[in-house]
C-alpha positions as CSV (number, residue, x, y, z in Angstrom):
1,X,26.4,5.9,6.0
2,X,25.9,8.2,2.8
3,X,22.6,7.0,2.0
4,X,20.2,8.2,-1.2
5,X,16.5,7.7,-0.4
6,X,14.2,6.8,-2.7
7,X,10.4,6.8,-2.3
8,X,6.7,8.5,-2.7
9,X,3.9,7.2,-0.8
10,X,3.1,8.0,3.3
11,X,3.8,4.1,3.5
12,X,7.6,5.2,3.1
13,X,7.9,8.9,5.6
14,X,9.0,6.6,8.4
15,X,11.8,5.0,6.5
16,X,13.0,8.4,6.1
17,X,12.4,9.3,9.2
18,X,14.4,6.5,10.8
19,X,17.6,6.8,9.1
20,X,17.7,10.7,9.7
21,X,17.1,9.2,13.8
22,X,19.7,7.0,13.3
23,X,21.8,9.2,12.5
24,X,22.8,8.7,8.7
25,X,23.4,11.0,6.3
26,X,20.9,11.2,3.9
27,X,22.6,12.9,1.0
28,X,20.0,13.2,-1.3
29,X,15.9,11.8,-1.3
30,X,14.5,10.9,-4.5
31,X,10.3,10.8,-5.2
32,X,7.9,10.5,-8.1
33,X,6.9,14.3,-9.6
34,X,4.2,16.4,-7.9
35,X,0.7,15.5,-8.9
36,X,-2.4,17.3,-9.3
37,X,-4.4,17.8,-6.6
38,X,-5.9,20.5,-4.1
39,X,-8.9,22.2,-5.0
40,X,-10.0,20.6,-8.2
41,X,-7.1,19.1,-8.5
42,X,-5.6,22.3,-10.2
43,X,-2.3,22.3,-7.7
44,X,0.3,20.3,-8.1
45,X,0.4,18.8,-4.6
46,X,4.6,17.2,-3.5
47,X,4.7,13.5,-2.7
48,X,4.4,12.7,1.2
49,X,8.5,12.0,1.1
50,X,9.4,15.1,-0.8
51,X,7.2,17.0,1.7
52,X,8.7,15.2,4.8
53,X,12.4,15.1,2.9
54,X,12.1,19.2,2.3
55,X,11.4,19.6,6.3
56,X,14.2,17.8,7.1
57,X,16.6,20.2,4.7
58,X,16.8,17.0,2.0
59,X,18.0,17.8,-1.2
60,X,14.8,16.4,-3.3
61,X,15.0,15.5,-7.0
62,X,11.9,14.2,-8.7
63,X,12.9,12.6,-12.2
64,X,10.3,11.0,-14.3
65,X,12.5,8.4,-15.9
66,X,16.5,6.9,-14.4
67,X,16.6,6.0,-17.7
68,X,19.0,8.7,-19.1
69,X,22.9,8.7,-18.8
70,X,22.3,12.5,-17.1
71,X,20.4,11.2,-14.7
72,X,22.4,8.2,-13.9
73,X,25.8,9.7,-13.7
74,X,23.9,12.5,-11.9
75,X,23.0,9.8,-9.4
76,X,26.1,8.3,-9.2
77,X,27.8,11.7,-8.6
78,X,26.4,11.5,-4.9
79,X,28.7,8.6,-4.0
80,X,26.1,7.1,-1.7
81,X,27.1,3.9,0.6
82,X,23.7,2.6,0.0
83,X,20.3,3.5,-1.6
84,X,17.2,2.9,0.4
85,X,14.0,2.5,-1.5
86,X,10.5,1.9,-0.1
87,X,7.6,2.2,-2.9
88,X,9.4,4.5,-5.1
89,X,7.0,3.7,-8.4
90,X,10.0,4.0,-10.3
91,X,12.0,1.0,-12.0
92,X,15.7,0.9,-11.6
93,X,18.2,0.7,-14.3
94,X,21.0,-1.5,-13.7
95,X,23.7,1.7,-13.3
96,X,21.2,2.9,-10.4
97,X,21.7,-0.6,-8.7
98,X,24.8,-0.8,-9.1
99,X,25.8,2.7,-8.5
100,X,26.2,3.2,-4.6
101,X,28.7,0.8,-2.7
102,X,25.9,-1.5,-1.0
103,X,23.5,-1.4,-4.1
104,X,19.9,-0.6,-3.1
105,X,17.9,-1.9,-0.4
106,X,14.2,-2.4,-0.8
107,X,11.7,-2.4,2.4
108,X,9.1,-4.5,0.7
109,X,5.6,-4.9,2.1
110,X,5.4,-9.0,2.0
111,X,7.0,-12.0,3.1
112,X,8.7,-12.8,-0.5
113,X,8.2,-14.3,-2.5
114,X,4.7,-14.0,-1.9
115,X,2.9,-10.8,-3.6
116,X,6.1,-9.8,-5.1
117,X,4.7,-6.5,-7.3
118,X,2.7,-3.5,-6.6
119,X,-0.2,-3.8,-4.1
120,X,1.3,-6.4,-1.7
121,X,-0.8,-5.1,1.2
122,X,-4.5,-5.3,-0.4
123,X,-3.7,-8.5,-2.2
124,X,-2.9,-10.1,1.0
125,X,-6.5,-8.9,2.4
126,X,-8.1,-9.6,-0.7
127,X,-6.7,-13.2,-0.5
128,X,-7.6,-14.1,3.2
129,X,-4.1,-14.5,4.0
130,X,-3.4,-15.0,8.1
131,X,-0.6,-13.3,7.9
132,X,1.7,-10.8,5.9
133,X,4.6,-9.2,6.7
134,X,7.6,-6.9,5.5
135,X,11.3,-7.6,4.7
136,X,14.4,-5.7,3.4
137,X,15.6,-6.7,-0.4
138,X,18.6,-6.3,-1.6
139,X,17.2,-5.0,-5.1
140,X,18.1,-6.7,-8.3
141,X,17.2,-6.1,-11.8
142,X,13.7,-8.5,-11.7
143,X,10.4,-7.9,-10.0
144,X,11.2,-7.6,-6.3
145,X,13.3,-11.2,-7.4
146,X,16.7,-10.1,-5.1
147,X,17.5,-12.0,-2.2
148,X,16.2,-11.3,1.6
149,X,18.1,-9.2,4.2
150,X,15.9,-9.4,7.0
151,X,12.0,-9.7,7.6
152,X,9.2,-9.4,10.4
153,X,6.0,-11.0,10.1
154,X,2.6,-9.6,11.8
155,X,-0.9,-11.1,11.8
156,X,-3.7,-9.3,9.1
157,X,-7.1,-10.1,11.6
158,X,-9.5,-7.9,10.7
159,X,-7.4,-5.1,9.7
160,X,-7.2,-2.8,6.9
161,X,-4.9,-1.4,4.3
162,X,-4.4,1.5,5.7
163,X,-3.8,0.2,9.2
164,X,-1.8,-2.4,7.7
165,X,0.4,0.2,5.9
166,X,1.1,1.7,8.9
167,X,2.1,-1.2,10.8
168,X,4.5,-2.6,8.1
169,X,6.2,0.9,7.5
170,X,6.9,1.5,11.1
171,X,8.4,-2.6,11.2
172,X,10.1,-1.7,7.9
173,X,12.0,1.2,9.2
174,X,12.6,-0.7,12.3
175,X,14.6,-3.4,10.1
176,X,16.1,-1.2,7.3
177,X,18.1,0.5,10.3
178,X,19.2,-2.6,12.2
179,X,20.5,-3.9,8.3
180,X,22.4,-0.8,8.0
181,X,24.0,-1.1,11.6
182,X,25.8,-4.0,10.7
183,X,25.0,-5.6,7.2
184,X,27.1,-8.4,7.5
185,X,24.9,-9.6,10.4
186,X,22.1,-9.8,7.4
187,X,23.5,-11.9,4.6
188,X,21.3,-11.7,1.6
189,X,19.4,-14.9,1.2
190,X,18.0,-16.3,-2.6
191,X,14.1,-16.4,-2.2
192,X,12.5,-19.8,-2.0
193,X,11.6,-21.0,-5.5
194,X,8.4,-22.0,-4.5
195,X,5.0,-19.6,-3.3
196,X,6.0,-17.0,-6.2
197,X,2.7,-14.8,-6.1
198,X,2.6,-11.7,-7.8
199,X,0.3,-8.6,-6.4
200,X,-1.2,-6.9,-9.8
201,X,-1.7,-3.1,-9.5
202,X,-5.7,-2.6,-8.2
203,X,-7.7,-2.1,-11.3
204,X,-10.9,0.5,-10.5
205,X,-13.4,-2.4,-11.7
206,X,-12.2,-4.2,-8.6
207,X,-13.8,-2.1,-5.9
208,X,-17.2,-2.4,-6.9
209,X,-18.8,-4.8,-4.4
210,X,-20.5,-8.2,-6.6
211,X,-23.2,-9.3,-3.8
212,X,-22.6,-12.7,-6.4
213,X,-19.6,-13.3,-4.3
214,X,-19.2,-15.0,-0.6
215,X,-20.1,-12.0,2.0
216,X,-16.2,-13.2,3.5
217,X,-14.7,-12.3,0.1
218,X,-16.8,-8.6,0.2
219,X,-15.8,-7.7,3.6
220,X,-12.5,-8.6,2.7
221,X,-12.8,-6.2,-0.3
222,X,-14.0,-3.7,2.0
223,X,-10.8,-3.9,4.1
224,X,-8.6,-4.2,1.3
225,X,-9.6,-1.1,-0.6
226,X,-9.7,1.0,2.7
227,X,-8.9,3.9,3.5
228,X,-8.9,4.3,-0.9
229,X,-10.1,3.8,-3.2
230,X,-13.1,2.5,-1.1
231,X,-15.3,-0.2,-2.0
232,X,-18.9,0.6,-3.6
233,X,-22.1,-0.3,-4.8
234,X,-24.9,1.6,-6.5
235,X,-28.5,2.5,-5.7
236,X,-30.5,4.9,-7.9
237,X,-27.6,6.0,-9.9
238,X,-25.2,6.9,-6.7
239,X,-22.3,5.1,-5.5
240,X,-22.2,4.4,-1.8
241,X,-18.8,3.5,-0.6
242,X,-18.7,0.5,2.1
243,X,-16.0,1.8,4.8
244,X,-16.3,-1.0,7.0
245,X,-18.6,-3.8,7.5
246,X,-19.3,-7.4,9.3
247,X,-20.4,-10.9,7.9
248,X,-23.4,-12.2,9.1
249,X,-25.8,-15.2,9.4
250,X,-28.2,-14.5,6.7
251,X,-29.2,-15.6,3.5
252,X,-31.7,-14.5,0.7
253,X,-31.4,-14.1,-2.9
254,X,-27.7,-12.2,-3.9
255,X,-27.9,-8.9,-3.5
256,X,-31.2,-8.4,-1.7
257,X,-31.2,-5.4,1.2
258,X,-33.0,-8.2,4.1
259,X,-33.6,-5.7,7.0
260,X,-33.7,-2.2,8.3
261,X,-29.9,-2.4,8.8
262,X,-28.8,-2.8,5.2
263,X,-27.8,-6.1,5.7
264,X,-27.3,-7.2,2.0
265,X,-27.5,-11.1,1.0
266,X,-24.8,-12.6,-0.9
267,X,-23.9,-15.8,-2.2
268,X,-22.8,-17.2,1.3
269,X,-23.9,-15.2,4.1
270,X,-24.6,-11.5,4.2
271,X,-22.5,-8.2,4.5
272,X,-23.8,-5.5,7.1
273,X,-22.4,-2.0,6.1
274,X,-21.4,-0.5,9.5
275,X,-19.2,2.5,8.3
276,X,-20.6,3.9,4.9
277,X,-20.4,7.1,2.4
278,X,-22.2,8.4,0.2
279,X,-20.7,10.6,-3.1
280,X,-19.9,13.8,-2.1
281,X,-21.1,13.3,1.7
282,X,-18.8,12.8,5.0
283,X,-18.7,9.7,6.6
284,X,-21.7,8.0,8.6
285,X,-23.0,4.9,10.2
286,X,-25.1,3.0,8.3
287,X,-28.0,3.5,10.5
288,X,-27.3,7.3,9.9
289,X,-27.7,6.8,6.6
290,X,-30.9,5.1,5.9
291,X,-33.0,7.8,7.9
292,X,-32.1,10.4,5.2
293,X,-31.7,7.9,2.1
294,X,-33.8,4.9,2.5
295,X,-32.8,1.8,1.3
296,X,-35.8,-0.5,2.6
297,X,-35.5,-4.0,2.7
298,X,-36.7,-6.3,-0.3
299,X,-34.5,-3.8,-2.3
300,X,-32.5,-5.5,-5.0
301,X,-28.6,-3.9,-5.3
């Protein structure tokens, strides 16, 4: 197929990468604009896909708005069978959608219509799902509202965002290609009406760690908001970012350091940092930590 790709993030490089495997012809790959980054963020650092897309000798365009009639007919002008899209950041105009011969097909990272919006992943953690999961949309012009191709499912455990994001791109590839193979084998089917949950874009006040909360809620926060933006709390002015911790069998007043092991007391158990950073520092144990930055017990975070 002539396919148009559409996306930004490392979530969607093996989405790409998949349909150039499978052998389609990826006429064109659209991403959001380079950002700043590098060294003090003077650079202007490509998106993952326009990096990978370039490699692969993809024409890349990077828009800031679909919204013009320039950009639309310019989209159109590509005559694709089919538009892939996999966390784009963009929203599509209805001439986009309608624009290649298949529409656009969305690998979404949820099992709709549960966390329809933009951080499926983490709001699955952050709400102790069992399970998540990933499923191809055929795109309409609502919030990830367009019926359901295909989908895989995949326990969450104990693991992260970013190991999540990993898991679900790789399935997601996996099931945008077998769609393409044969998309009549993959009706589209209308979302249930009911279990409509909506994934709000993380908001930086949410990574700070409240030892007010259950320790099962924090550790959840501290897999949710891993690898970034990290979750944090303060001591003597500094933010140290929890990168992986445990729930334990403790109690004591919220927010009290109880041991030598910066086991911290919450409102319901007690979090024990394993994997921590401090601003500016590499990453460490926790036990590394506290012999060059104590944090003694009795402490109150």
């Amino acid at each position: 197929m002539r396919i148009i790709f559409m996306g930004t993030p490392g979530f969607a490089v093996p989405v790409l990468q998949a349909l150039v495997e499978a052998g389609h012809e990826v006429v064109a790959s659209y991403s959001q604009p380079p950002r700043p980054g590098g060294r003090r963020g003077r650079q202007l650092v490509p998106s993952p896909v326009q990096q990978m897309a370039e490699a692969l000798g993809i024409a890349v365009l990077t828009p800031v708005s679909l919204r013009s009639a320039e950009e639309q007919a310019r989209f159109a002008a590509f005559q694709a069978d089919v538009a892939v899209v996999a966390a784009y950041g963009l929203i599509l105009p209805q001439p986009i959608l309608d624009a290649p011969r298949l529409g656009c097909l969305n690998v979404h990272g949820s099992l709709l219509p549960r966390w329809r919006g933009a951080a499926p992943i983490q709001r699955a953690i952050l709400a102790g799902d069992m399970v998540t999961g990933v499923g191809i949309m055929q795109m309409e012009a609502g919030l990830d509202t367009g019926p359901v191709r295909l989908e895989g499912s995949t326990p969450i455990g104990r693991k992260t965002t970013g190991e999540l994001t990993d898991e679900l791109a790789a399935m997601g590839a996996a099931l945008m290609v077998r769609v393409l193979a044969d998309p009549e084998r993959y009706p589209a089917r209308t979302q249930p009406v009911d279990g409509v949950t909506y994934a709000a874009k993380i908001d930086k006040a949410e990574t700070r760690l409240d030892f007010g909360k259950p320790a099962i809620e924090l550790e959840r926060q501290v897999r949710a908001f891993h690898p970034a933006p990290g979750a944090w709390f303060e001591y003597q002015g500094e933010r140290i970012k929890i990168l992986s911790a445990e729930v334990v069998d403790a109690g004591g007043a919220a927010g009290t350091v109880l041991d030598d092991r910066l086991t911290i007391a919450c409102d319901g158990g007690a979090l024990r940092p394993v994997d921590v950073q401090r601003a500016g520092r590499g990453v460490s144990s926790a036990n590394d930590l506290l012999r060059g930055f104590a944090i003694p017990a009795g402490t109150q975070l």
